[in-house]
C-alpha positions in Angstrom: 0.0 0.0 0.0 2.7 2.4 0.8 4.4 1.7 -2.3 1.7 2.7 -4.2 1.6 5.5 -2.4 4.8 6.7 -3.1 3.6 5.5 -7.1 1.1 7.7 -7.2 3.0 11.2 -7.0 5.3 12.1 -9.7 9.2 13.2 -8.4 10.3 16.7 -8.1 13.5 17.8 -7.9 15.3 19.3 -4.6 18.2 21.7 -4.9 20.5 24.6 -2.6 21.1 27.6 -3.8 23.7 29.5 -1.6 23.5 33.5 -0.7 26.9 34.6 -0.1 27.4 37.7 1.7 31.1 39.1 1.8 32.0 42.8 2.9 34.9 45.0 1.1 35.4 48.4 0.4 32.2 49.6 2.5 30.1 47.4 0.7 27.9 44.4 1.3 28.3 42.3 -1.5 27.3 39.0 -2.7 28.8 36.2 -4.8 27.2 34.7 -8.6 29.0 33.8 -11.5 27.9 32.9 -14.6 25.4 29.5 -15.1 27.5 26.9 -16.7 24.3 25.0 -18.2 21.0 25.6 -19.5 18.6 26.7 -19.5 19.5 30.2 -19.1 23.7 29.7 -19.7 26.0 32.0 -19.3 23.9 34.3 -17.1 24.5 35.2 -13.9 23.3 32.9 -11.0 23.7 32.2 -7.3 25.9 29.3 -6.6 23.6 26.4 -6.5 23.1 22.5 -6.5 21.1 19.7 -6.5 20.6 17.9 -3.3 22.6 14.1 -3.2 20.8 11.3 -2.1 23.1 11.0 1.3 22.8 14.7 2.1 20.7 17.4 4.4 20.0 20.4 2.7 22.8 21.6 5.8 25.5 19.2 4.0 24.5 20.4 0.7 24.5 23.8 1.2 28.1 23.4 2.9 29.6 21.3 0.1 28.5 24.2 -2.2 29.9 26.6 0.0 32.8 24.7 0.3 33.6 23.6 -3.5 33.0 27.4 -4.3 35.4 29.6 -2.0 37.2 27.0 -0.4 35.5 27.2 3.4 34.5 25.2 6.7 33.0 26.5 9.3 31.1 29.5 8.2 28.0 30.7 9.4 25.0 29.6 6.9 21.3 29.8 7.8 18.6 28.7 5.6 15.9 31.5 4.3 13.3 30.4 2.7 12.2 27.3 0.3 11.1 28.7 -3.3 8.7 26.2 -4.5 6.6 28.3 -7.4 5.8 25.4 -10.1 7.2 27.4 -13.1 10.1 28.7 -11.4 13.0 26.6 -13.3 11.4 26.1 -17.1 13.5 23.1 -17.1 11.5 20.9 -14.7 9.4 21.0 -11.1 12.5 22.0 -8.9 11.8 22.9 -5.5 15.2 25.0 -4.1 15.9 25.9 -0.3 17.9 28.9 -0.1 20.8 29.6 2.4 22.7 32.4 3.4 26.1 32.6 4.4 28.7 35.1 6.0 32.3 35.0 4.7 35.9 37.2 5.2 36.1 37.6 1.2 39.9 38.2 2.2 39.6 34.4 3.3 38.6 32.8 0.4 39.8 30.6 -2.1 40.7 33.3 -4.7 41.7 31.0 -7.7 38.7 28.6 -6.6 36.4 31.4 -7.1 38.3 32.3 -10.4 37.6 28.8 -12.0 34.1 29.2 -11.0 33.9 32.6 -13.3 32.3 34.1 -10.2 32.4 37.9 -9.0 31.2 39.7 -5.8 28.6 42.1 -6.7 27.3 44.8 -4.6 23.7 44.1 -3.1 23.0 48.3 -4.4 24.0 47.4 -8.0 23.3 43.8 -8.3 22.9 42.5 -12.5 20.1 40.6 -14.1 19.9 36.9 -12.0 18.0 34.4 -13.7 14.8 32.7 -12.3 13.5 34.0 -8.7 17.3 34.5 -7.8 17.0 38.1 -6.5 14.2 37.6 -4.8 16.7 34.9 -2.9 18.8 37.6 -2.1 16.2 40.2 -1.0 14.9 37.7 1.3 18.3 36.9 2.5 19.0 40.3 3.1 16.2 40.6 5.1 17.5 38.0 7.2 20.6 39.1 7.6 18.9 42.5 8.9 16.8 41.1 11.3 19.6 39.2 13.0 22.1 42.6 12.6 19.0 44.1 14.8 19.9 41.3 17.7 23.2 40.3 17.2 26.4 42.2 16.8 27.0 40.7 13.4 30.7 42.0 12.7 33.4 38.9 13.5 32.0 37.1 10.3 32.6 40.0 8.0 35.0 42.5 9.4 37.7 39.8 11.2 38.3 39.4 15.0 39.3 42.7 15.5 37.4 46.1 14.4 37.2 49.9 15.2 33.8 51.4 15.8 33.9 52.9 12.6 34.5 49.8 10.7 31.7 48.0 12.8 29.3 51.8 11.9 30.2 51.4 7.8 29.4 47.3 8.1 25.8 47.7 9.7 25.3 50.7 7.3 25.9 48.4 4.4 23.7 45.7 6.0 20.7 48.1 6.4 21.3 49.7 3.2 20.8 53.6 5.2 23.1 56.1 6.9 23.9 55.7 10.8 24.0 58.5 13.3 28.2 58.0 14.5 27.3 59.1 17.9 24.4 57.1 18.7 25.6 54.3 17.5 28.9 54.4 19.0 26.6 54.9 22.5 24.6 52.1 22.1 27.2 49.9 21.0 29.4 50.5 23.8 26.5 50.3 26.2 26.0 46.6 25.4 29.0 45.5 27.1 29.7 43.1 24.1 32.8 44.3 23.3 36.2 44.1 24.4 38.6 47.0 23.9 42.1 45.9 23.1 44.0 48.5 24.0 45.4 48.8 20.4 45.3 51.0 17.8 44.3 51.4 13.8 46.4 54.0 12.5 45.9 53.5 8.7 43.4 56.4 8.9 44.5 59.2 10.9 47.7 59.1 13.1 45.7 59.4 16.6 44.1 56.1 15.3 41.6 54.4 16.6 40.8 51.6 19.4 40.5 47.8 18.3 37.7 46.1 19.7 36.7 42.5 19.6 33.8 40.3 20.8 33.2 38.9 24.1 32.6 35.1 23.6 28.8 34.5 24.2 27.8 38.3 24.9 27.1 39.2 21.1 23.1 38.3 21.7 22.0 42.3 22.4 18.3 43.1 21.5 17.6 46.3 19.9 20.9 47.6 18.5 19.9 49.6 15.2 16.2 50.5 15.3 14.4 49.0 12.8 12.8 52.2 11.0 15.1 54.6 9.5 
């Protein structure tokens, strides 16, 4: 009886499709490169997969990750499953979207060369084919709403950060301009961060102070308001 069940129902196909977020230059940014197959060859796609039969979407979406920029360990959540019937003209694929934070100064540079794939500025993103940017918008939104609870800055800045950098990432992130001074208060107020006692100097000669994350003290509610 079961079997029949199972008979009855015709097979759809499950893939990944990965949101990678890096930071450089004051700019959020995200990783896609140009589809190697068609339908829709040669333009330009997140990095994606079809799920194996021994996998999770979890090990899927790492061995993407992985085969793409060369990482372990990286902070990936999954956002949303996109499930519109025509959404992939060449067949009923069903494709969970993840997004991930990465140090673009980490990354496998010549990996991501084979791949043909470029980081692209969430403000100026190109063309994606299929429901692709609405991936990323939804992954953005994501990313924003856990900016607003978390001090999101270790994953994308390094282990060490001035104010200003940590003011410029979260500016990115929310896509708006930042009062300096209350965000600087507020910040500081959370006692999540650890002053190091050193100095940046690469942008004034007073420099500024080097801060880092308290293990386990990151969780702060209510660190950029959410209305503009």
């Amino acid at each position: 009886m079961k079997q029949d069940i199972y008979h009855k129902y015709e097979k759809h196909y499950v893939a990944v499709d990965c949101v990678i977020f890096g930071y450089e230059n004051t700019e959020l940014k995200v990783l896609v490169y140009p589809r190697g197959f068609e339908p829709s060859r040669g333009k330009w796609s997140l990095l994606g997969g079809f799920v194996n039969p021994d996998e999770t979407l979890g090990d899927a979406a790492r061995r993407i990750l992985f085969n793409t920029t060369g990482l372990v360990n990286i902070f990936q959540q999954q956002v949303h499953a996109f499930s519109r019937p025509d959404r992939d003209p060449a067949g009923r694929v069903i494709s969970v979207a993840y997004y991930a934070l990465i140090r673009i100064n980490q990354q496998d540079t010549e990996l991501v060369r084979e791949h043909g794939a470029q980081w692209w500025p969430v403000s100026n993103l190109p063309d994606l084919i299929f429901d692709h940017r609405e991936m990323i918008d939804k992954a953005l939104l994501r990313l924003q709403e856990r900016a607003e609870t978390e001090l999101i800055g270790p994953e994308l800045l390094g282990d060490v950060f001035t104010l200003t950098n940590l003011k410029k990432l979260y500016e990115a992130i929310f896509q708006r301009d930042i009062d300096a001074g209350n965000f600087r208060k507020k910040v500081l107020s959370l006692g999540a961060l650890h002053n190091t006692g050193e100095k940046d100097k690469s942008e004034s000669k007073k420099g500024a102070y080097l801060y880092q994350l308290i293990p386990d003290q990151g969780l702060k509610v209510g660190l950029v308001p959410t209305n503009p």
